[in-house]
PDB file with SEQRES, HELIX, SHEET and CRYST1 records, atoms N, CA, C and O in Angstrom:
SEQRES   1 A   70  UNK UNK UNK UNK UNK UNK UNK UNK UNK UNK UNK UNK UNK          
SEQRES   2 A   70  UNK UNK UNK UNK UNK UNK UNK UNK UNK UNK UNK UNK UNK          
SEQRES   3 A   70  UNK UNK UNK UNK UNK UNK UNK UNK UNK UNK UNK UNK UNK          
SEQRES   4 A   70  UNK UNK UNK UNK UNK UNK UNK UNK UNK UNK UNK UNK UNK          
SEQRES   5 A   70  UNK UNK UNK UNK UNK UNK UNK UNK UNK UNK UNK UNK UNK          
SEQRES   6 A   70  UNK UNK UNK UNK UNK                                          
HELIX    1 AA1 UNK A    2  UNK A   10  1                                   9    
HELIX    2 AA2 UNK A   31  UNK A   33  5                                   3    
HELIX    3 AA3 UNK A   59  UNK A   69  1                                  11    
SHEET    1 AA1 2 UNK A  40  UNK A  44  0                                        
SHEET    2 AA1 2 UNK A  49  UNK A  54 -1                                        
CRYST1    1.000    1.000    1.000  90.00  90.00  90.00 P 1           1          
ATOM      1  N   UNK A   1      -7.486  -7.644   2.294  1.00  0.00           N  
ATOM      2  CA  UNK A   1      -6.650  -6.884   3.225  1.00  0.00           C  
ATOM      3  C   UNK A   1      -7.211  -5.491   3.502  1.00  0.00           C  
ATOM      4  O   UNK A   1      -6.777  -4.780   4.408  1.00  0.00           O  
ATOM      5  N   UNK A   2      -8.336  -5.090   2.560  1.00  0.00           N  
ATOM      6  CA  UNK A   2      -8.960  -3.840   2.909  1.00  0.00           C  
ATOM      7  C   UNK A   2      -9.286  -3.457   4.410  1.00  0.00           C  
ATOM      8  O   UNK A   2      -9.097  -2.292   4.760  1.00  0.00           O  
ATOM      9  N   UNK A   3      -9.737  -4.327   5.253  1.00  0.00           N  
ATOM     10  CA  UNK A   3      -9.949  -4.059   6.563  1.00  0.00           C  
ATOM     11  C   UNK A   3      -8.922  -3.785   7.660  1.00  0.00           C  
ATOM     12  O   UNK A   3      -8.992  -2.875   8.487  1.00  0.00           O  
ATOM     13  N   UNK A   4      -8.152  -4.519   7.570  1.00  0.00           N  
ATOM     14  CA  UNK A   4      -6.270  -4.079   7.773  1.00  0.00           C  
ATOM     15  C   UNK A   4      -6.358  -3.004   7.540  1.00  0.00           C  
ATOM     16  O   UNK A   4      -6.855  -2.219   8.348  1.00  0.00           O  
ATOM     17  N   UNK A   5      -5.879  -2.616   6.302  1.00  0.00           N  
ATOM     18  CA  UNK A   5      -5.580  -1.112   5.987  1.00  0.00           C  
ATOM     19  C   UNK A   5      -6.659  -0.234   6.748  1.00  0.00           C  
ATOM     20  O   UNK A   5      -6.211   0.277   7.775  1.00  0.00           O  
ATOM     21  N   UNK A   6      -7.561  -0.041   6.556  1.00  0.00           N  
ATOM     22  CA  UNK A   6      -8.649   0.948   7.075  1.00  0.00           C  
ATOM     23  C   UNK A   6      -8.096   0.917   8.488  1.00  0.00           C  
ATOM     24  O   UNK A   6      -7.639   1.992   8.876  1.00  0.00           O  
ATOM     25  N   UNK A   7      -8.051  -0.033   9.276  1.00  0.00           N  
ATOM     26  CA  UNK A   7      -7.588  -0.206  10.659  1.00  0.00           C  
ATOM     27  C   UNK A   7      -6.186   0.624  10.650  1.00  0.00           C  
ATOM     28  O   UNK A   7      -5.802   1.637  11.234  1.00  0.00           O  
ATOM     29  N   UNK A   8      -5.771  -0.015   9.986  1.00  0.00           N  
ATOM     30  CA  UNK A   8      -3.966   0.682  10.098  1.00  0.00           C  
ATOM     31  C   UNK A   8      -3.732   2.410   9.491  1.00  0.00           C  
ATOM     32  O   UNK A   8      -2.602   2.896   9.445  1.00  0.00           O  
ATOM     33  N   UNK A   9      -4.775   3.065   9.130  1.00  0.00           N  
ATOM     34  CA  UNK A   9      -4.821   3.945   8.329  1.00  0.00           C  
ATOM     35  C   UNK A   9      -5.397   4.979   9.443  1.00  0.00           C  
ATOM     36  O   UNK A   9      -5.160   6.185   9.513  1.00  0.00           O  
ATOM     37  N   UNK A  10      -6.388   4.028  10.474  1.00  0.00           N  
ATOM     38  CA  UNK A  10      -6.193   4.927  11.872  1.00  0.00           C  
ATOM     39  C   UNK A  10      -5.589   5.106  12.767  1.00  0.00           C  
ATOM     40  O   UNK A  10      -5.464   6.056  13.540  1.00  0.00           O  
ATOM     41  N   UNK A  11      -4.978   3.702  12.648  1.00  0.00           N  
ATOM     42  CA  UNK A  11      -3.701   3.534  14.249  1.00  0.00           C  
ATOM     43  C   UNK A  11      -2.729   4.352  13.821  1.00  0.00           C  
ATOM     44  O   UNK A  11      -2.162   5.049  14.662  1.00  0.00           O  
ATOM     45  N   UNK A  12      -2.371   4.427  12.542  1.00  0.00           N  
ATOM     46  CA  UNK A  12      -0.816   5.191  12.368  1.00  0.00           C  
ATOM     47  C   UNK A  12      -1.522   6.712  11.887  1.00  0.00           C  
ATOM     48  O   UNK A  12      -0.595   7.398  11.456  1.00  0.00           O  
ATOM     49  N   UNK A  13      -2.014   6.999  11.858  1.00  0.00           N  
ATOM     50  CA  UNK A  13      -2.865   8.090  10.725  1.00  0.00           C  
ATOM     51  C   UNK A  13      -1.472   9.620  11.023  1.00  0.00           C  
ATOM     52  O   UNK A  13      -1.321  10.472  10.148  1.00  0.00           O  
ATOM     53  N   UNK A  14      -0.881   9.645  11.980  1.00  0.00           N  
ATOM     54  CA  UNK A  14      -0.071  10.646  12.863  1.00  0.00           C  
ATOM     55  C   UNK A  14       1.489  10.074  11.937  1.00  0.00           C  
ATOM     56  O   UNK A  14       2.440  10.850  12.033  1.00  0.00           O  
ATOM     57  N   UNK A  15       1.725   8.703  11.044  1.00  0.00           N  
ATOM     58  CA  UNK A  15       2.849   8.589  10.727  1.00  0.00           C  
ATOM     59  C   UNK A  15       3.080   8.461   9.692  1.00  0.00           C  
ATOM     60  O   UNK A  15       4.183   8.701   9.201  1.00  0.00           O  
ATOM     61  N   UNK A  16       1.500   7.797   8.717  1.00  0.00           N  
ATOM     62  CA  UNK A  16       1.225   7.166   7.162  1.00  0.00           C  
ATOM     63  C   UNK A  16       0.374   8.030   6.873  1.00  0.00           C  
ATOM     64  O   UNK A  16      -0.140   8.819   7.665  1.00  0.00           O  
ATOM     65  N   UNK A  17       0.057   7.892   5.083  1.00  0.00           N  
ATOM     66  CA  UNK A  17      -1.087   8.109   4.642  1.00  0.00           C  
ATOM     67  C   UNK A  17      -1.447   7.074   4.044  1.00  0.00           C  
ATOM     68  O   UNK A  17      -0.842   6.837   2.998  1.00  0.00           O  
ATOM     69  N   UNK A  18      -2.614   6.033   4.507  1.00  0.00           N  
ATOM     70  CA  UNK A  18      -2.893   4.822   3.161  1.00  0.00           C  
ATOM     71  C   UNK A  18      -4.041   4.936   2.408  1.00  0.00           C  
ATOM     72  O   UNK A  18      -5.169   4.770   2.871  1.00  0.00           O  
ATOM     73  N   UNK A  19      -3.733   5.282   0.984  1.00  0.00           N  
ATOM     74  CA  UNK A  19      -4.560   5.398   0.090  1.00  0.00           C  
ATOM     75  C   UNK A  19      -4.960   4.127  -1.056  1.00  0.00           C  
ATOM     76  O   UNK A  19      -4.154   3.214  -1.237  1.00  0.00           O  
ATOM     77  N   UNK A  20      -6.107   4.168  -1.701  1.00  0.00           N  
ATOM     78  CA  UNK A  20      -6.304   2.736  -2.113  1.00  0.00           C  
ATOM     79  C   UNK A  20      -6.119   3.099  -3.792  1.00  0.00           C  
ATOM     80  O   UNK A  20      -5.620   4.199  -4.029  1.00  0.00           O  
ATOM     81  N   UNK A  21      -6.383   2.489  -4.617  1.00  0.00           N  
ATOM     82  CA  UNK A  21      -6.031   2.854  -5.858  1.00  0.00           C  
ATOM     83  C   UNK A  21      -7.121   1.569  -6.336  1.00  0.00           C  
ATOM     84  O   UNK A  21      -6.847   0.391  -6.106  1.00  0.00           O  
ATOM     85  N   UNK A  22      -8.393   2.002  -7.035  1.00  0.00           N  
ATOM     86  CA  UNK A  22      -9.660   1.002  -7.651  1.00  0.00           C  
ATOM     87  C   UNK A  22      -8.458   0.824  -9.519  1.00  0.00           C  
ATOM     88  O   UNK A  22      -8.264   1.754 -10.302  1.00  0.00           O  
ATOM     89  N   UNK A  23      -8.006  -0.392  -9.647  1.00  0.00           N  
ATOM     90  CA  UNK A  23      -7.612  -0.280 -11.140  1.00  0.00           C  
ATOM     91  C   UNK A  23      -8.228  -0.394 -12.386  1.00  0.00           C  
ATOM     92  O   UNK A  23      -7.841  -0.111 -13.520  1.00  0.00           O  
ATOM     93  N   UNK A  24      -9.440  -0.945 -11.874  1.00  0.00           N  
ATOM     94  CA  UNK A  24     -10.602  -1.051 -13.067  1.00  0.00           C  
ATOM     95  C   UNK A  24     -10.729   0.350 -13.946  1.00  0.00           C  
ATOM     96  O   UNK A  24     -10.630   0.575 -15.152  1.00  0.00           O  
ATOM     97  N   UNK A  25     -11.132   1.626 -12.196  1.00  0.00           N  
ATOM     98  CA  UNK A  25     -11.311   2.849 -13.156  1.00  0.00           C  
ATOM     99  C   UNK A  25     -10.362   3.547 -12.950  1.00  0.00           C  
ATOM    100  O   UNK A  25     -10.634   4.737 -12.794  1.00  0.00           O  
ATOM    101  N   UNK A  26      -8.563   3.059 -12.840  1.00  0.00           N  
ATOM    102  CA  UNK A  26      -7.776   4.143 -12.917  1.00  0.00           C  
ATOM    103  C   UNK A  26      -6.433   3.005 -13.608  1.00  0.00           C  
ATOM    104  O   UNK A  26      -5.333   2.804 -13.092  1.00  0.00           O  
ATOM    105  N   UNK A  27      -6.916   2.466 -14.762  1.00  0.00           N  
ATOM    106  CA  UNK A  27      -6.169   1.487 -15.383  1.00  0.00           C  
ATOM    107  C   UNK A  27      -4.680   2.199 -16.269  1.00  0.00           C  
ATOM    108  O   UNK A  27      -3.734   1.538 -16.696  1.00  0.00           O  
ATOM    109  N   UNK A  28      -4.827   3.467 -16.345  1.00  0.00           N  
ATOM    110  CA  UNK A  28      -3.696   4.178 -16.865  1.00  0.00           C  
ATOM    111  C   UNK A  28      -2.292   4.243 -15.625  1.00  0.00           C  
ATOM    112  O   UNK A  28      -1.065   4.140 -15.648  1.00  0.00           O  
ATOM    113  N   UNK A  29      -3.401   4.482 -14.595  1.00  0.00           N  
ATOM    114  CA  UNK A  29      -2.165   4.765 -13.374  1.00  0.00           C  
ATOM    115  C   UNK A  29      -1.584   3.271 -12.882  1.00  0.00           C  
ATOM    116  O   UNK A  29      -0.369   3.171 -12.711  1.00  0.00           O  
ATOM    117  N   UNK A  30      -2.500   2.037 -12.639  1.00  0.00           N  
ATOM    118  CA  UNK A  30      -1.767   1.208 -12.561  1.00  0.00           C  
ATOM    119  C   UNK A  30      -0.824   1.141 -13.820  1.00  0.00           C  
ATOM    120  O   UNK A  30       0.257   1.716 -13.691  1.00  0.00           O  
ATOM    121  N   UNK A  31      -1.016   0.683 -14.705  1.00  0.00           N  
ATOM    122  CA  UNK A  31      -0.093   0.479 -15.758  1.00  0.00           C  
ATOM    123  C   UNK A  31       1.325   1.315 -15.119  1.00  0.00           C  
ATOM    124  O   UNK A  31       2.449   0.837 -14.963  1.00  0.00           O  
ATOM    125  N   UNK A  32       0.919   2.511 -14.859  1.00  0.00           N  
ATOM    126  CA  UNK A  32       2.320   3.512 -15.291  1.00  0.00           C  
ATOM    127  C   UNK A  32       2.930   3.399 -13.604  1.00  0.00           C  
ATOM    128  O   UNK A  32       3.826   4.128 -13.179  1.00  0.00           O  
ATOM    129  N   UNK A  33       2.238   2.338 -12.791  1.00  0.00           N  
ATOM    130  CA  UNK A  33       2.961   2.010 -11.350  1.00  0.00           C  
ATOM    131  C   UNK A  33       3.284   0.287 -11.819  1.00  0.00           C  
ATOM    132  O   UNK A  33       3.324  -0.557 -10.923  1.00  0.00           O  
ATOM    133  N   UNK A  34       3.439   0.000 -12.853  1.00  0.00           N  
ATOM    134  CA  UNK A  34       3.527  -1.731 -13.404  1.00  0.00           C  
ATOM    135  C   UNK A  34       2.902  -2.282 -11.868  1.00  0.00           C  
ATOM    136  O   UNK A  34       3.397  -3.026 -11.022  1.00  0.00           O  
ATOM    137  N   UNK A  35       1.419  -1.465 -11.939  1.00  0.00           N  
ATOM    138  CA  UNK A  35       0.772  -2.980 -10.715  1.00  0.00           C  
ATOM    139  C   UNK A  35       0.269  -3.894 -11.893  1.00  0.00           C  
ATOM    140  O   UNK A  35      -0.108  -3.416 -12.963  1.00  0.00           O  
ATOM    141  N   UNK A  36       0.289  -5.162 -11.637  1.00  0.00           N  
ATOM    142  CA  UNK A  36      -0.172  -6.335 -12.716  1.00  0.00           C  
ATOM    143  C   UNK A  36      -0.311  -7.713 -11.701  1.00  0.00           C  
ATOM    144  O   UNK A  36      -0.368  -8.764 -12.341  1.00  0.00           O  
ATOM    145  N   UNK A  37      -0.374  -7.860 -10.179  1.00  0.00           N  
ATOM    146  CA  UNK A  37      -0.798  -8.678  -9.684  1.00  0.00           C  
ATOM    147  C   UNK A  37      -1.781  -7.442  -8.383  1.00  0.00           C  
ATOM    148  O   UNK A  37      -1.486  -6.260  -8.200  1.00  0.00           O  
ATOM    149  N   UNK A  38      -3.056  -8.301  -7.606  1.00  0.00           N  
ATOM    150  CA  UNK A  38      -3.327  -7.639  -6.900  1.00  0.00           C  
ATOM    151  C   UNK A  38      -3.318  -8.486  -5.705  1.00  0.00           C  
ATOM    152  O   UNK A  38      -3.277  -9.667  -6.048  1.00  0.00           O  
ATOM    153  N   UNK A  39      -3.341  -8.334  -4.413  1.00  0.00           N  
ATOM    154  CA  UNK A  39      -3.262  -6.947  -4.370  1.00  0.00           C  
ATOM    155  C   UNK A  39      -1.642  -7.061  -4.198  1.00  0.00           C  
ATOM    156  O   UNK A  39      -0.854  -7.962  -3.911  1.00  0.00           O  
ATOM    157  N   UNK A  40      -1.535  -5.202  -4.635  1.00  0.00           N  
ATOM    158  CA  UNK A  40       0.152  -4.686  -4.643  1.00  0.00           C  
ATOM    159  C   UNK A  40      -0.007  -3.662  -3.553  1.00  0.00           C  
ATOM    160  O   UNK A  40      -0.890  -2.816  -3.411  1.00  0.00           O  
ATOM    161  N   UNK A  41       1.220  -3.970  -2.695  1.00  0.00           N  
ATOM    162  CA  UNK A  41       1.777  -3.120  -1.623  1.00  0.00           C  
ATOM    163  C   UNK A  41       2.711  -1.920  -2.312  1.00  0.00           C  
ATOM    164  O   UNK A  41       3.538  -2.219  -3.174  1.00  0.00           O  
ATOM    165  N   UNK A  42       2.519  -0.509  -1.863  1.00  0.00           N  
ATOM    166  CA  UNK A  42       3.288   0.288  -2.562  1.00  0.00           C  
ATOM    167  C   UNK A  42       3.626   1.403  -0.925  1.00  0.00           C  
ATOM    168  O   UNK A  42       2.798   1.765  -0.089  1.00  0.00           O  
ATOM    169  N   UNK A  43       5.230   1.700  -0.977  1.00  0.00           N  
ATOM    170  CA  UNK A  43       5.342   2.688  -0.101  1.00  0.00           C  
ATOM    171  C   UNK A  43       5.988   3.650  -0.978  1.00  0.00           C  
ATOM    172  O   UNK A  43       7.037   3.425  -1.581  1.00  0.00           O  
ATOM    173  N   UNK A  44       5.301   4.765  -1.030  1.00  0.00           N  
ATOM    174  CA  UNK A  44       6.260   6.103  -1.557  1.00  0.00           C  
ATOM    175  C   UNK A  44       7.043   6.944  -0.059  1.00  0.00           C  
ATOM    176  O   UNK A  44       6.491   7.007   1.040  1.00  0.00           O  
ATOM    177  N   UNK A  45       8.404   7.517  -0.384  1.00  0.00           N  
ATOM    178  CA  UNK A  45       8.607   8.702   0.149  1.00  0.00           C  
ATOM    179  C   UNK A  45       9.371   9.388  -0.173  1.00  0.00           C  
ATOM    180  O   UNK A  45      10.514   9.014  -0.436  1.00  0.00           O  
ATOM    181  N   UNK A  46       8.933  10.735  -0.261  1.00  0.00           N  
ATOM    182  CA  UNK A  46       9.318  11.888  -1.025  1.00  0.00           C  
ATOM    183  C   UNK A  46       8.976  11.576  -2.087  1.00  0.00           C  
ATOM    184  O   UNK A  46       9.880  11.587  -2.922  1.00  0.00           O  
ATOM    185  N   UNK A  47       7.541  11.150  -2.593  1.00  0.00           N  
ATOM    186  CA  UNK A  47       7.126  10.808  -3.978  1.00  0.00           C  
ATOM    187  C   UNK A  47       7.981  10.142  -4.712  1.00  0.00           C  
ATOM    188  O   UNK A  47       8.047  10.439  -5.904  1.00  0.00           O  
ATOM    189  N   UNK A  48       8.947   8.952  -4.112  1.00  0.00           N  
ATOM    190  CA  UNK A  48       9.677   8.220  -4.987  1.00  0.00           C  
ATOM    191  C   UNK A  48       8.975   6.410  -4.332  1.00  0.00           C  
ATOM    192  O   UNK A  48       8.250   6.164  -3.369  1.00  0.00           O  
ATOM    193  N   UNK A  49       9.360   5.840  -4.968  1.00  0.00           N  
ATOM    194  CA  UNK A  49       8.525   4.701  -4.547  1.00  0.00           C  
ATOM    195  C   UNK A  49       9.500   3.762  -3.435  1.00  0.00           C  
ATOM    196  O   UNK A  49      10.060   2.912  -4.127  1.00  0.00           O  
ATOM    197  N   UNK A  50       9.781   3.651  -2.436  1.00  0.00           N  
ATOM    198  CA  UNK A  50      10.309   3.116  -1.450  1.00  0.00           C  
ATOM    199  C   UNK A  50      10.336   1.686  -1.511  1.00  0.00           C  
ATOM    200  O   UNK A  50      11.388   1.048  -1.451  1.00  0.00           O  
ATOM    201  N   UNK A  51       9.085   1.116  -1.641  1.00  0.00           N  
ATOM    202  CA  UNK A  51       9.258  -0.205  -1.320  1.00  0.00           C  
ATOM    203  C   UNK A  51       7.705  -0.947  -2.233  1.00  0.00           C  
ATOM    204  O   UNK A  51       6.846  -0.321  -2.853  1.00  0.00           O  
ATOM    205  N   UNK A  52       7.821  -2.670  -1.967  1.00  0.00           N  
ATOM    206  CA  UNK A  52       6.393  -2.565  -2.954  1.00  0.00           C  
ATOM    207  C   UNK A  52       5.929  -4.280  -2.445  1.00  0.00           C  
ATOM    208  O   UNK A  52       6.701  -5.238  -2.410  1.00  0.00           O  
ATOM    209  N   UNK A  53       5.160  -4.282  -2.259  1.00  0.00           N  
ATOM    210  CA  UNK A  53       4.820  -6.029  -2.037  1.00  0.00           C  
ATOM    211  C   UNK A  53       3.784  -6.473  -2.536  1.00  0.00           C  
ATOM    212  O   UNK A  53       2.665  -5.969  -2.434  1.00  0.00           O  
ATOM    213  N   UNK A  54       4.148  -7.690  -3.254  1.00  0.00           N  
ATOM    214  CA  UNK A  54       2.687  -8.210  -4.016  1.00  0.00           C  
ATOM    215  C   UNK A  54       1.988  -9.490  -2.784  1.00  0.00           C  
ATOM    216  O   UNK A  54       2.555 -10.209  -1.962  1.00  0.00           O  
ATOM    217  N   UNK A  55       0.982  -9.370  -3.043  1.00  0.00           N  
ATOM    218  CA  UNK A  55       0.283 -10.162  -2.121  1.00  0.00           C  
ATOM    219  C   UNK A  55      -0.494  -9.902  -1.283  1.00  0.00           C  
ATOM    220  O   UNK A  55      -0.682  -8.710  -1.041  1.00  0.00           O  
ATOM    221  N   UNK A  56      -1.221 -10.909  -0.545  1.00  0.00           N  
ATOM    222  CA  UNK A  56      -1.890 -10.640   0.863  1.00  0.00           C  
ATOM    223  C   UNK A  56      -1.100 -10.931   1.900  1.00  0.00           C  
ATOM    224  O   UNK A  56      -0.277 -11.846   1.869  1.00  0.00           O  
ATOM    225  N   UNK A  57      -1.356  -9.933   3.202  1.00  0.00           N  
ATOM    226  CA  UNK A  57      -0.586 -10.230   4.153  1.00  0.00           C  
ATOM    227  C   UNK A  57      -1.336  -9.816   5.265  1.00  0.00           C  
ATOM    228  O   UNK A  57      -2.210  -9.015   4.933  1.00  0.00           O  
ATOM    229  N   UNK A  58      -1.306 -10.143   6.807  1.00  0.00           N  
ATOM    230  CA  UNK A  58      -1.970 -10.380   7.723  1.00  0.00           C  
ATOM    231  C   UNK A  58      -1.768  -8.838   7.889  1.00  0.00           C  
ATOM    232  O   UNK A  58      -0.989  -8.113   7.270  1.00  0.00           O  
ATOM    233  N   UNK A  59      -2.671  -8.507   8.886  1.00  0.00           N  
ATOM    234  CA  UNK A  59      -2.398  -6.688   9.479  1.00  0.00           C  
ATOM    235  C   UNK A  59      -0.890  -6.350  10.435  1.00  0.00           C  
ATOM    236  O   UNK A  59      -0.244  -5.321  10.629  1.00  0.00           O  
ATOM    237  N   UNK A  60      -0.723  -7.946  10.939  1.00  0.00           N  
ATOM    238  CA  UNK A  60       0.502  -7.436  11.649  1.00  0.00           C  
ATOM    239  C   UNK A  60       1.821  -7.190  11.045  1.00  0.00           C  
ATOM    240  O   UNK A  60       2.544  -6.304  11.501  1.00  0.00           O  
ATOM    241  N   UNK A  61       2.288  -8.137   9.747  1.00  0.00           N  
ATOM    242  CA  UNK A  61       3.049  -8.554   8.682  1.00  0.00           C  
ATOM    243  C   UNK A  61       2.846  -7.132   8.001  1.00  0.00           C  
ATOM    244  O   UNK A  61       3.890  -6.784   7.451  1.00  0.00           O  
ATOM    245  N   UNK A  62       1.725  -6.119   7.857  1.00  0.00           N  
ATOM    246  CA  UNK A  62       1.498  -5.538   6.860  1.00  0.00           C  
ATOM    247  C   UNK A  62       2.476  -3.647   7.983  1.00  0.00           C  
ATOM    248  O   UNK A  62       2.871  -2.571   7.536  1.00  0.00           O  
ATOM    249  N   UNK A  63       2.442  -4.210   9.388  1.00  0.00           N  
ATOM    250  CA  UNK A  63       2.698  -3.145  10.398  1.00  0.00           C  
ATOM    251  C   UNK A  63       4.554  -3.527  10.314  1.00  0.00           C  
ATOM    252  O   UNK A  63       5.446  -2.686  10.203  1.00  0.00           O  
ATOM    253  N   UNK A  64       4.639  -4.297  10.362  1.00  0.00           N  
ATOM    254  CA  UNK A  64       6.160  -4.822   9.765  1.00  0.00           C  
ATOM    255  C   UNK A  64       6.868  -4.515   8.980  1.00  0.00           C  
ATOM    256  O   UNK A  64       8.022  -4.118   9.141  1.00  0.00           O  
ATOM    257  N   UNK A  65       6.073  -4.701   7.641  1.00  0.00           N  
ATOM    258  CA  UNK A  65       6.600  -4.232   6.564  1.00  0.00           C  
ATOM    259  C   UNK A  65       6.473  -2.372   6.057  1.00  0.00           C  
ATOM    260  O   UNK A  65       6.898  -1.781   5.065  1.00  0.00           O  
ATOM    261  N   UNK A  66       5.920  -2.039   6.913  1.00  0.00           N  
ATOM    262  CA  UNK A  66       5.418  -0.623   6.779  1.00  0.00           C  
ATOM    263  C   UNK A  66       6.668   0.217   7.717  1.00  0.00           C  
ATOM    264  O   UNK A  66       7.203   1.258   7.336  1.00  0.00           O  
ATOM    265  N   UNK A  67       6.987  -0.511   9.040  1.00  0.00           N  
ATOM    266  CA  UNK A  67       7.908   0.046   9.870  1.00  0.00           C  
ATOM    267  C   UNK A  67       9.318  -0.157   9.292  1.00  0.00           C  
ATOM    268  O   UNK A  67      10.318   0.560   9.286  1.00  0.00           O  
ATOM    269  N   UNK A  68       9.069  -1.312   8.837  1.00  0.00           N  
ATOM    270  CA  UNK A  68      11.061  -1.787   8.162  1.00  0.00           C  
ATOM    271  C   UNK A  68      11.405  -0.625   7.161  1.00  0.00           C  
ATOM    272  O   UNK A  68      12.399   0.079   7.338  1.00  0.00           O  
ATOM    273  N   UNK A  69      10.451  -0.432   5.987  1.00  0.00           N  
ATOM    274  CA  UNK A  69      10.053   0.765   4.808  1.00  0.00           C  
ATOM    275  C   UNK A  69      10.482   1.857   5.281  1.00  0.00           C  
ATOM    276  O   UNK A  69      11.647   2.143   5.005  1.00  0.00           O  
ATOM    277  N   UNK A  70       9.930   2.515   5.873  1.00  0.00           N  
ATOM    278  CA  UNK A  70       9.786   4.274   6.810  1.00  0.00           C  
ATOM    279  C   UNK A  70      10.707   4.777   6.916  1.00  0.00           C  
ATOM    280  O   UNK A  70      10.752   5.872   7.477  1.00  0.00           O  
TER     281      UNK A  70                                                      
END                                                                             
């Protein structure tokens, strides 16, 4: 889904911020976000965690679930 995001990270860039999180070398922070399947969908706002989806999902499904969230 990396290519999605990168795409969607420009179309909305004026509404989101999408940042990626590598867990290999940041295995403390997943833990302390209980990611334990990948890939995991995460929306924060106001630094609280909004919403969260495990899985793959198409770019449009992923513009869906990002607008329903917000």
């Amino acid at each position: 889904i990396a290519p999605s995001l990168d795409q969607l990270s420009d179309e909305m860039a004026d509404q989101i911020i999408i940042t990626k999180l590598n867990v290999d070398q940041n295995q403390a922070t997943a833990q302390g976000l209980n990611v334990r399947n990948l890939p995991t969908l995460m929306i924060f706002k106001g630094g609280k965690l909004a919403a969260t989806h495990l899985g793959a999902m198409s770019k449009q499904a992923i513009t869906d679930w990002i607008k329903q969230s917000v």
